[in-house]
C-alpha positions as CSV (number, residue, x, y, z in Angstrom):
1,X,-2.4,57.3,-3.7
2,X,-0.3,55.1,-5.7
3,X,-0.7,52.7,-8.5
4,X,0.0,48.8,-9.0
5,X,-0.5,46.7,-11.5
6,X,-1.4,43.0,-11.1
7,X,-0.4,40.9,-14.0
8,X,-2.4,37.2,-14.7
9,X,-0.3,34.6,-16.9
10,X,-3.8,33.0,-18.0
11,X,-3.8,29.2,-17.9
12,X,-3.6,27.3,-21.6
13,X,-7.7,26.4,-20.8
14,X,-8.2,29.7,-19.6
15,X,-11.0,30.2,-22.3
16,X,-12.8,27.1,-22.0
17,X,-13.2,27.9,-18.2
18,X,-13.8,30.9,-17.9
19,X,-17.8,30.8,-18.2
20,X,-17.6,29.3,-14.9
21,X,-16.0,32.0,-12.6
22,X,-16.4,34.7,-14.3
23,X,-19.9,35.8,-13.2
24,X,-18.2,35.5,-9.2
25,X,-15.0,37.1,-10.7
26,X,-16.5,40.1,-12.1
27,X,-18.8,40.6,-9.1
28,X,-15.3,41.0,-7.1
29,X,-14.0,43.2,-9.7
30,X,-16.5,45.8,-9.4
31,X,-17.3,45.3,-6.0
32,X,-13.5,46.8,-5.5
33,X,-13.7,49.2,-8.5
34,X,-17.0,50.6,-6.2
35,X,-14.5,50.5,-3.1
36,X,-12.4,52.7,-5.3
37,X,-9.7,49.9,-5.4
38,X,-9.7,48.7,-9.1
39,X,-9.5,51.0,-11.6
40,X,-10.1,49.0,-15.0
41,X,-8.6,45.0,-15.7
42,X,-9.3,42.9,-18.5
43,X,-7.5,40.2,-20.8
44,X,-4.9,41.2,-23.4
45,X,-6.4,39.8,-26.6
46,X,-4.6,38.1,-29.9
47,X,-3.1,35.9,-27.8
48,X,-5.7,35.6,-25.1
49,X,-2.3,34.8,-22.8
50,X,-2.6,37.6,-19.9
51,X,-4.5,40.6,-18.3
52,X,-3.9,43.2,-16.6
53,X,-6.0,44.6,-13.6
54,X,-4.6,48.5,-12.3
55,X,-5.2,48.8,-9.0
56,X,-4.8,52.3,-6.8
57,X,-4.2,52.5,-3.4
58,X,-1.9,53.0,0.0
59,X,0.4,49.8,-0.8
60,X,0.3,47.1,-3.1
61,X,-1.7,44.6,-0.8
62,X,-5.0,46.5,-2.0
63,X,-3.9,44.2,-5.4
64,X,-2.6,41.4,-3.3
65,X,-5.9,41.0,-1.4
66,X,-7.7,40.6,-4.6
67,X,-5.7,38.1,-5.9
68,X,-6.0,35.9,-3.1
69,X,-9.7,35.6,-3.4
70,X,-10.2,35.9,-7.2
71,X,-12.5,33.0,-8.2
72,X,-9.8,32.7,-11.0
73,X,-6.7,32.3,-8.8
74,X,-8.3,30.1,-6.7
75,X,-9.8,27.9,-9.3
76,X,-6.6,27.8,-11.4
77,X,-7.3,29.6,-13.9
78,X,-4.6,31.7,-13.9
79,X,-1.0,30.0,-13.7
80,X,0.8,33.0,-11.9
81,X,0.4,36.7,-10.7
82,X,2.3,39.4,-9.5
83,X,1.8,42.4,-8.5
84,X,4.4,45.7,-9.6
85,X,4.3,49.5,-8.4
86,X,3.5,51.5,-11.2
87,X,4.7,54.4,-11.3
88,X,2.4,56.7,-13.0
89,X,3.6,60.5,-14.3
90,X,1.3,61.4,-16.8
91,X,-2.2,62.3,-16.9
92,X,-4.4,63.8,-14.7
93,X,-4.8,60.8,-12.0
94,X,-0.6,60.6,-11.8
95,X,0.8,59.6,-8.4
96,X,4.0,61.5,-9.2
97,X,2.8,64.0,-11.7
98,X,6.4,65.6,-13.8
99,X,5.3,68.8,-16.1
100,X,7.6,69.8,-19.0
């Protein structure tokens, strides 16, 4: 399994409408954390500016996928997302464990 991260650039009234998506938002969120897909996401705080959702899976579309229907993406709420391979060596859910 491999790990991707998928990075939001939060609109400038990302804040003031967020109340409006987010119930729909977070019922995707955990619907794929259930699947096994997402592994934690949230906002970065102090600036409230971006947020970061870790996704694990085969290949990054398991990331891609959810960004296409996030009620955030789609609504504008978020100003642009990508999506990287991250490539985890620590801890004990590594994809590429390295031991001293």
């Amino acid at each position: 399994m491999n790990h991707y991260l998928l990075t939001y650039d939060l609109a400038d009234d990302y804040l003031d409408r967020r109340a409006e998506f987010r119930g729909l938002h977070l019922n995707l969120a955990w619907e794929s954390h259930k699947r096994g897909d997402l592994v934690l996401g949230g906002a970065l705080g102090d600036p409230v500016d971006r947020a970061l959702l870790h996704f694990k899976g085969e290949n990054a579309r398991v990331a891609e996928d959810f960004a296409k229907v996030d009620p955030y993406v789609t609504n504008g709420l978020i100003k642009r997302w990508s999506v990287r391979p991250w490539l985890t060596v620590v801890g004990d859910q590594a994809a590429n464990p390295v031991r001293p």
